[in-house]
DONU-225032 format. One record per residue (C-alpha): x, y, z. Coordinates in nm, 4 decimals. Layout:
BEGIN
{{X; Y; Z}};
...
***
This chain:
BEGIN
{{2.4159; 7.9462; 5.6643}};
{{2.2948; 7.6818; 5.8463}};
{{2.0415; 7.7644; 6.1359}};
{{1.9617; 7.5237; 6.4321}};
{{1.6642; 7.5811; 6.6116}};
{{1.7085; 7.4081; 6.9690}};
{{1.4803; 7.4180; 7.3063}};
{{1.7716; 7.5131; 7.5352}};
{{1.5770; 7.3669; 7.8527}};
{{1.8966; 7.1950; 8.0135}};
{{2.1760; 6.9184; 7.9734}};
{{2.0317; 6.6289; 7.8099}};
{{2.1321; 6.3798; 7.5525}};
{{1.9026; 6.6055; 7.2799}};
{{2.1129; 6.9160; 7.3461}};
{{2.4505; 6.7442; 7.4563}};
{{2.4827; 6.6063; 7.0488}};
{{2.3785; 6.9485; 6.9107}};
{{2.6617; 7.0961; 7.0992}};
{{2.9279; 6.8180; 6.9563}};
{{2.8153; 6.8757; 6.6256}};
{{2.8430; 7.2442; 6.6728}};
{{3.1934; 7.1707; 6.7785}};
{{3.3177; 6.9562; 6.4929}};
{{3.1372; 7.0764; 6.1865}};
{{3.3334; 7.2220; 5.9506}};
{{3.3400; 7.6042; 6.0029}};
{{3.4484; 7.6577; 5.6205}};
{{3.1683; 7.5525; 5.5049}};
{{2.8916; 7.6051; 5.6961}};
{{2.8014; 7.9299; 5.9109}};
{{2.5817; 7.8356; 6.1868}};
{{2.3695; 8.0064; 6.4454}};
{{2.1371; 7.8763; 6.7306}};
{{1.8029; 8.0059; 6.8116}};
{{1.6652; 7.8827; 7.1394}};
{{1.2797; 7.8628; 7.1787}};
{{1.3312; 7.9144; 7.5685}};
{{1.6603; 8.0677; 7.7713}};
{{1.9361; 7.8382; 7.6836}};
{{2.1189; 7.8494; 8.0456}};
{{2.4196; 7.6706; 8.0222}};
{{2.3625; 7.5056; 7.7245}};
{{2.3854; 7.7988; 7.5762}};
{{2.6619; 7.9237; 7.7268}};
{{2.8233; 7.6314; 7.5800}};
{{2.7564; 7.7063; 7.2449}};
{{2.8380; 8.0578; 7.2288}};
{{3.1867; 7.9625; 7.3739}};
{{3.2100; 7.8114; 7.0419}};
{{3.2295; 8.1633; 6.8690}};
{{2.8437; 8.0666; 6.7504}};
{{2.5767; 8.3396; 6.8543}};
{{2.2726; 8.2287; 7.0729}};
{{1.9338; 8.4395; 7.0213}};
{{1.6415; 8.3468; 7.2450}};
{{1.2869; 8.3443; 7.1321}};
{{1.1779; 8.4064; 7.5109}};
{{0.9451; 8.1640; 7.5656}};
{{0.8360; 7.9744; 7.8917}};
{{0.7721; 7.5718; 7.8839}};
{{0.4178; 7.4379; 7.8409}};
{{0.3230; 7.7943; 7.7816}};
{{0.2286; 7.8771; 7.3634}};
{{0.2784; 8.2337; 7.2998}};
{{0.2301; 8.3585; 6.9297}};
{{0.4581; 8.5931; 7.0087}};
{{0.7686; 8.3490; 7.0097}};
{{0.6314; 8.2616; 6.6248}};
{{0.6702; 8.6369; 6.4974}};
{{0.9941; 8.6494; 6.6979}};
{{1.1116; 8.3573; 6.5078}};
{{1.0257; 8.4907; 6.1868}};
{{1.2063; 8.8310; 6.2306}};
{{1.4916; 8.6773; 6.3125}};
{{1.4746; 8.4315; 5.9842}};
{{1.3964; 8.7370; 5.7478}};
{{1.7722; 8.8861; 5.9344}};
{{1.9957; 8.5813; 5.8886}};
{{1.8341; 8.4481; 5.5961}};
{{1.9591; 8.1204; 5.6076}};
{{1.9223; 7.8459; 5.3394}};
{{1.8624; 7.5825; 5.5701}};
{{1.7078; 7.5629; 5.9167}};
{{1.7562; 7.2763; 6.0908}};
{{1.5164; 7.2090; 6.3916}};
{{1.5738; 6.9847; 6.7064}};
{{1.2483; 6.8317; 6.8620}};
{{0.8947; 6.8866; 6.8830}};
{{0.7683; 7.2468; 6.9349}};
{{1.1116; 7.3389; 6.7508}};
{{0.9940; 7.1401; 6.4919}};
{{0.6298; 7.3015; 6.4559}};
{{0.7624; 7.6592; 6.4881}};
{{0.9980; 7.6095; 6.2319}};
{{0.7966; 7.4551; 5.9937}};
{{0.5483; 7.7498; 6.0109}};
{{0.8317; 8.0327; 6.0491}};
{{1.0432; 7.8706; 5.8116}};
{{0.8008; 7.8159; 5.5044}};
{{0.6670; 8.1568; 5.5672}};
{{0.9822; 8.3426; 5.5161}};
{{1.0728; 8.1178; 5.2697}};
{{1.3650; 7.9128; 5.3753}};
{{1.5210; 7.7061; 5.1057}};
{{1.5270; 7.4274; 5.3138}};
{{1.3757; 7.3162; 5.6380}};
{{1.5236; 6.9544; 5.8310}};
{{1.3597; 6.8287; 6.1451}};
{{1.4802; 6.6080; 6.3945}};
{{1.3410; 6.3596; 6.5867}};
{{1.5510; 6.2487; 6.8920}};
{{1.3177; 5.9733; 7.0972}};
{{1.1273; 5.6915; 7.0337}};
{{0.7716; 5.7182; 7.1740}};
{{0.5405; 5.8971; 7.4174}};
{{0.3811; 5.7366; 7.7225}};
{{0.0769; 5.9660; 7.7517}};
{{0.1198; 5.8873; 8.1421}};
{{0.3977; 6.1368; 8.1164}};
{{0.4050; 6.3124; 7.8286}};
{{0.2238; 6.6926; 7.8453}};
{{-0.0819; 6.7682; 7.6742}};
{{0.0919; 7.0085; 7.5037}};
{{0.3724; 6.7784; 7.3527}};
{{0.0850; 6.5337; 7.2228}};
{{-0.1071; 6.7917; 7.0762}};
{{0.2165; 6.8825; 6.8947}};
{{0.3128; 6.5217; 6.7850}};
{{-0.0453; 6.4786; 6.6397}};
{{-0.0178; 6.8844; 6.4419}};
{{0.3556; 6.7536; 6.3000}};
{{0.1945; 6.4113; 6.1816}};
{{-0.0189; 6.5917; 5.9565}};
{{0.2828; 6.8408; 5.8462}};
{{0.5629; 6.5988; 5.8008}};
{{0.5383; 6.6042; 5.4088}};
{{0.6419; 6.9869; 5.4968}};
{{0.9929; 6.9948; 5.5914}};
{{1.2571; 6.8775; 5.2965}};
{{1.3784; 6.5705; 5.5561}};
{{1.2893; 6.4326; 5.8770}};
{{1.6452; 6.3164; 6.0725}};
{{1.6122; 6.0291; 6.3042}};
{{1.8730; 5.9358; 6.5587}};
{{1.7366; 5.5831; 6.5528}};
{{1.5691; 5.3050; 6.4247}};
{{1.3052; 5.2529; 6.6783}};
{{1.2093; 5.6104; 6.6737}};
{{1.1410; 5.6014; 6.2991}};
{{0.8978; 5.2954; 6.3364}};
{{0.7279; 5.4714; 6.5821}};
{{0.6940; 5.7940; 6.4338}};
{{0.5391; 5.6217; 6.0972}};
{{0.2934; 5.4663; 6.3267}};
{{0.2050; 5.8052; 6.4753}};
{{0.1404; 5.9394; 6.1152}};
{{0.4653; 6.0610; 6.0215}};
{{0.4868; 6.0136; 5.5806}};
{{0.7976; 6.2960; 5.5262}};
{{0.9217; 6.3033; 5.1883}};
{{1.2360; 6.1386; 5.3118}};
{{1.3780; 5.9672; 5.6968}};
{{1.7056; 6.0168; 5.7526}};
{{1.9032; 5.8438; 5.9893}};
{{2.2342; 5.9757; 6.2112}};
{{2.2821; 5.8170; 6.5618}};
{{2.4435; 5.9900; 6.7857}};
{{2.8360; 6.0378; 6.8040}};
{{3.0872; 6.0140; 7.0570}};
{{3.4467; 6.2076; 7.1234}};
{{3.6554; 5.8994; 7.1514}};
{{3.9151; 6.1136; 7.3063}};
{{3.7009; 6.2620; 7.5708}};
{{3.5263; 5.9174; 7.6981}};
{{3.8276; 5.6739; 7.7211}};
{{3.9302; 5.4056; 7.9976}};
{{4.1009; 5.6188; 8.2876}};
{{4.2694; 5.4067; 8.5487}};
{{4.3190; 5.7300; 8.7735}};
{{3.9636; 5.8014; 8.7969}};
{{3.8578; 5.4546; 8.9170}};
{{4.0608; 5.5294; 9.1682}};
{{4.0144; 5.8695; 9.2879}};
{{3.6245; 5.8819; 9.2466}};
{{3.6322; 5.5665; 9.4929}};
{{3.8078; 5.7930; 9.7448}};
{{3.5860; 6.0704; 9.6780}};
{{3.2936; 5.8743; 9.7444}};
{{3.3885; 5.6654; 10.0461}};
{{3.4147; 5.3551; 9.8951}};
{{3.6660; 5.0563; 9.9114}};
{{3.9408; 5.0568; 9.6190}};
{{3.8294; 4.7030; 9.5197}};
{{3.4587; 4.7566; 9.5028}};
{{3.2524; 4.7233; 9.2181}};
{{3.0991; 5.0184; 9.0946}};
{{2.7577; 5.0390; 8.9187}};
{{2.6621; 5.3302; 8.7523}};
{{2.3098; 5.5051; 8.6172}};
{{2.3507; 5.8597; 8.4466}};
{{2.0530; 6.0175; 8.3621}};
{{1.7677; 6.3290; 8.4848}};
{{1.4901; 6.2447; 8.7506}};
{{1.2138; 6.0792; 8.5326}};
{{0.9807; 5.8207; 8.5274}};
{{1.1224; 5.7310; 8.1576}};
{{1.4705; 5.6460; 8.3259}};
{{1.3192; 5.4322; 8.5703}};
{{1.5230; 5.4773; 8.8882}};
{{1.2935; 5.2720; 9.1052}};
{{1.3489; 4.9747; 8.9256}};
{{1.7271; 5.0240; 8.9018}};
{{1.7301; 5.0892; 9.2791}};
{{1.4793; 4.7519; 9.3288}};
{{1.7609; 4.5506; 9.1673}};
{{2.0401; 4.7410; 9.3428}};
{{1.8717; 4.5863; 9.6485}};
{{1.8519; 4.2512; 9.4823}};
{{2.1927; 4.2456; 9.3904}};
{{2.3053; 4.3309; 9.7707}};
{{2.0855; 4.0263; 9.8893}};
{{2.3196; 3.8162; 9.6813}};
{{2.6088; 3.9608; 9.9449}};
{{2.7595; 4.1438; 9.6580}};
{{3.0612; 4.3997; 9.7530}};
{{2.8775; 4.6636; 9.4223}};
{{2.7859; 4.9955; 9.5216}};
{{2.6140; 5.2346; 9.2945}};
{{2.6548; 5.5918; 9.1654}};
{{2.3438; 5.7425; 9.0496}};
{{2.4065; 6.1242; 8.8366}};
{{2.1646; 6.3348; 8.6900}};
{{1.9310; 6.6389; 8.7306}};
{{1.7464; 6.6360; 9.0605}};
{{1.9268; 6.2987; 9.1266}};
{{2.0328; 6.4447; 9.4852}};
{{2.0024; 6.4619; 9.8290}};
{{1.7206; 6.7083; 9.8168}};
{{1.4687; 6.4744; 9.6256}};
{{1.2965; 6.3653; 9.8582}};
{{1.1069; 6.0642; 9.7161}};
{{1.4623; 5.9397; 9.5516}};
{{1.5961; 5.9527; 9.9495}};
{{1.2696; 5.7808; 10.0640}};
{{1.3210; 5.4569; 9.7917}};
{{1.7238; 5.4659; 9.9166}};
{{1.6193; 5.4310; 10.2570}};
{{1.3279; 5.1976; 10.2192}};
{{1.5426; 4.9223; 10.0036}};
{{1.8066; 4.9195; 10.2854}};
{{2.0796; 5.0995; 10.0106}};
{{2.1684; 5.4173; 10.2200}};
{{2.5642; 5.3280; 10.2556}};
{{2.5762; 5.1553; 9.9073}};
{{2.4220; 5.3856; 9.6921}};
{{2.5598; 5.7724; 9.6243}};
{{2.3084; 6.0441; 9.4832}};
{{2.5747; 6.2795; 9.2949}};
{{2.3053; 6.5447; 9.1180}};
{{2.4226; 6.7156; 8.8148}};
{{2.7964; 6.6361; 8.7718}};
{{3.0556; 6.8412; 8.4745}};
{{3.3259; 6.5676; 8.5433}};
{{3.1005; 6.2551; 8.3693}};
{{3.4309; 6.1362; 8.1764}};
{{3.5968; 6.0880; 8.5187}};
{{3.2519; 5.9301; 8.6492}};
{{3.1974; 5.6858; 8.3325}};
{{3.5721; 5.5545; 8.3241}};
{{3.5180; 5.4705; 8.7363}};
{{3.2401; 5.2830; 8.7013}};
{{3.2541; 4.8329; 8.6400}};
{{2.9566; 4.8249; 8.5058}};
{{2.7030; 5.1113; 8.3493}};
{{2.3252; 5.0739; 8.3325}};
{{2.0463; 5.2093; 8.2008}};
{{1.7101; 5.0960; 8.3004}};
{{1.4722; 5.2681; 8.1038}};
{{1.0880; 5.1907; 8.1086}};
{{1.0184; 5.3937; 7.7755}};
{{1.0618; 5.6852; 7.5004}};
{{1.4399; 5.6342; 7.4501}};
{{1.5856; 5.7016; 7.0666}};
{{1.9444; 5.6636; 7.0798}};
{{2.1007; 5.7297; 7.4219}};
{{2.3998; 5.9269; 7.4472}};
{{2.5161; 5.7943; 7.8343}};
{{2.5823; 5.4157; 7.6710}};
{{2.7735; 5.5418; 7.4122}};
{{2.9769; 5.7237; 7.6867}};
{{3.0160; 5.4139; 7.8703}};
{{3.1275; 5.2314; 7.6288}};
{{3.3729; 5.4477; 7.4943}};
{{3.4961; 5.4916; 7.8430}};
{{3.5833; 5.0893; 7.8053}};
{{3.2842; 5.0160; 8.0636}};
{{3.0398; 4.7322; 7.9567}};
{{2.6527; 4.8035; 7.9746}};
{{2.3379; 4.6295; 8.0736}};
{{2.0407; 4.8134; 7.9148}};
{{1.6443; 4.7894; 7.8945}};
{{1.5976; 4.7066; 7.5321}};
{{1.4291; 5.0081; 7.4676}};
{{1.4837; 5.2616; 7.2048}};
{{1.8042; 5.1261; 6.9915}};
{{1.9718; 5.0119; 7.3333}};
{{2.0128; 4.7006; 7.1813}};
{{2.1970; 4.7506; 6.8836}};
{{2.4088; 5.0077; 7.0479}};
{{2.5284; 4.7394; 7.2900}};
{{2.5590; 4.4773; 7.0547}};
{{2.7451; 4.1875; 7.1831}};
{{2.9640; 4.4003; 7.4208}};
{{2.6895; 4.3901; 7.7465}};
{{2.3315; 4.2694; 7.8350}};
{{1.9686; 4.3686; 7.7094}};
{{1.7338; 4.2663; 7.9233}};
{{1.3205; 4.3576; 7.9292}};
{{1.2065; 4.7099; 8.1080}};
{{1.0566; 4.7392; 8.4445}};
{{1.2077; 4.4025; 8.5577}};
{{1.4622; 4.4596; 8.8610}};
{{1.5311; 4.0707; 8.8847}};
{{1.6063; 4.0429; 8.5792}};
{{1.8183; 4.3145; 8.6114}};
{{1.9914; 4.2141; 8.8640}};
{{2.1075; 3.8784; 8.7753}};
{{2.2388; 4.0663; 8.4317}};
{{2.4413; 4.3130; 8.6827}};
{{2.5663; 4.0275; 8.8839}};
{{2.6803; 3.8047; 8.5401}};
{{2.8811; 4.0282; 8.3892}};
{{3.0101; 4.1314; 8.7875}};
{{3.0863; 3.7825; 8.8195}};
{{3.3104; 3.7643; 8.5293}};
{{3.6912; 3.6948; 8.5832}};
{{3.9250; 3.9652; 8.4832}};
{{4.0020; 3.8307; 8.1237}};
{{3.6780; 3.7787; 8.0222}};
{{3.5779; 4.1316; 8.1665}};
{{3.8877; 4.2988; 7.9876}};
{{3.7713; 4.1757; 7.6839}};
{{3.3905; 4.2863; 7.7495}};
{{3.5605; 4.6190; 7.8133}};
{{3.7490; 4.6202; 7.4775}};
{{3.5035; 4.5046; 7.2900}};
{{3.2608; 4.8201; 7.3906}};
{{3.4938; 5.0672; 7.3069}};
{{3.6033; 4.9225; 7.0093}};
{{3.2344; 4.9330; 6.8896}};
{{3.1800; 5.3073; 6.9107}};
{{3.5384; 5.3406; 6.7686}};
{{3.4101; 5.1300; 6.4929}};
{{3.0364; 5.2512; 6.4119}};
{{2.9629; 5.5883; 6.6160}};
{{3.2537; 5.7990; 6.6693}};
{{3.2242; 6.1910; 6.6236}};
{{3.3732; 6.2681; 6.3296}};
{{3.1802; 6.0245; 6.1115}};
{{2.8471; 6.1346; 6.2833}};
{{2.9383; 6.5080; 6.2220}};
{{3.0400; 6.3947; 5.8543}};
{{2.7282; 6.2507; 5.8019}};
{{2.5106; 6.5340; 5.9269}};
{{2.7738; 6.8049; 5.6592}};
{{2.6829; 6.5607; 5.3752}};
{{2.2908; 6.6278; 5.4405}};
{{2.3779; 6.9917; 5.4682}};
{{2.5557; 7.0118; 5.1576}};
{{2.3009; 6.8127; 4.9577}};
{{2.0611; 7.0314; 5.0799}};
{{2.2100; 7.3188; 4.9772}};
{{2.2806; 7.2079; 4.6400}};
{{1.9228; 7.0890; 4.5937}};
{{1.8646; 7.4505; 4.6803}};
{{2.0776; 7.6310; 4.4598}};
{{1.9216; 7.4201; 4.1033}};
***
């Protein structure tokens, strides 16, 4: 059995590649179960509509309660599994306790960004990071989803036994170039059939940097550009107030369209021209450019976290917190004539075809398993 050991606090990239691996692993060889350090919500709804049971340790975020620990552990000593695999921080540290105390064969973290600002990271999560540095000889491997992550982790402390890196993976069937959708999402959303649509998909943080995708939004409009701009994401609404407030104040109210929390992000992905995303910091491996780019849609990105070689030579990377840059990147690739952005289009797609579709990610993560388990069993 293999057991994952998740935080279940919403839809993000973290828990959106659990749940495709949880899809496509191979259900012949591996029995897997979820165990959710807080109430899994949709997420883990998700999962158990995958015939794989959810169990809830109970907890509440930012508040440590011993009790989750003990909670943890009686559930271990029922399954028994041979290897728990944990995803993220406080998933990592209870597991590592829980685990070694009931005696799990073997015990995998995973690591899924690539630094903390302390501006905006919790006490609590630092505190964490600094307990794990001294505890990451514990576990049998630490995963990484990327390159920049692992760098920064060793700098934080970090000397496991063994890294092991698995980007993320994308459904190549799911996120594909959809003609319809360009044209019904324009409809949807007011705009003109031959606009250009720019696109940012991502939660309400100061780590996504909306403000400086917004400042460059503006740019790009004194440039009498025809884009207009689709923003997606938790608390990326009407109702938030200081996103409404920068809107208004850059002069973008009938350009720019705050869609919240959206289950149709294929449809959204294959409308867009152009996807971008503007991080300032703490990125790993970001699952929305792979999305893009599978959807056919080229991407400018900050090069933060393993932006860069995701996007290869298929978009732009340009430096974080810099909307002019930014903007002339977005107007560029805009600019391009329809051959040249057909091919920009092919060329991103075929990349994730080529290097990060699902079934070699999810084949990747079954080899681990299985050499774990054999490891194990000697």
């Amino acid at each position: 059995m293999v057991g994952h050991l998740i935080t279940g606090l919403g839809w993000g990239g973290a828990e959106s590649m659990l749940c495709k691996l949880l899809s496509r692993i191979d259900r012949t060889r591996f029995s897997c179960s979820v165990i959710s350090m807080v109430d899994g919500g949709g997420v883990a709804g998700l999962i158990e509509s995958l015939d794989i049971p959810v169990k809830s340790l109970g907890l509440r975020r930012g508040e440590p309660n011993p009790l989750g620990l003990f909670r943890l552990m009686r559930l271990l000593r029922q399954e028994r599994p041979c290897i728990l695999q944990s995803w993220l921080y406080h998933a990592d540290l209870a597991g590592i306790l829980a685990g070694r105390i009931c005696r799990v064969p073997a015990i995998a973290w995973n690591i899924r960004c690539s630094n903390l600002d302390r501006s905006h990271t919790p006490w609590l999560s630092r505190a964490v990071v600094r307990v794990l540095s001294r505890l990451s000889r514990a576990p049998e491997v630490v995963v990484v989803n990327s390159e920049v992550g692992k760098t920064f982790h060793a700098s934080m402390g970090y000397r496991p036994r063994r890294w092991h890196l698995i980007p993320n993976g994308f459904d190549v069937k799911h996120f594909r170039p959809d003609p319809d959708a360009r044209a019904s999402v324009r409809q949807e959303l007011g705009f003109a059939p031959d606009s250009r649509l720019v696109g940012l998909v991502a939660r309400f943080h100061p780590m996504k940097d909306h403000q400086t995708f917004l400042r460059a939004a503006a740019l790009l409009h004194e440039r009498k550009s025809r884009a207009n701009f689709v923003l997606v994401g938790r608390n990326v609404d009407y109702r938030n107030d200081t996103l409404v407030r920068m809107v208004r104040a850059l002069g973008l109210t009938d350009s720019v369209r705050l869609l919240g929390e959206r289950s149709d992000i294929q449809r959204i992905m294959a409308a867009l021209d152009l996807f971008s995303l503007p991080s300032a910091f703490g990125e790993g491996w970001p699952n929305v450019i792979g999305e893009a780019m599978a959807s056919g849609v080229p991407c400018v990105v900050t090069d933060v976290g393993d932006a860069a070689q995701i996007v290869g030579e298929t978009g732009r990377v340009v430096p974080p917190r810099s909307p002019e840059v930014l903007a002339a990147a977005w107007h560029e690739i805009l600019s391009l004539g329809a051959d040249e952005r057909a091919r920009l289009s092919a060329a991103a797609r075929a990349r994730i075809e080529a290097h990060f579709s699902l079934p070699e990610i999810v084949a990747q993560y079954e080899n681990l398993y299985e050499e774990l388990a054999r490891a194990c069993a000697e």
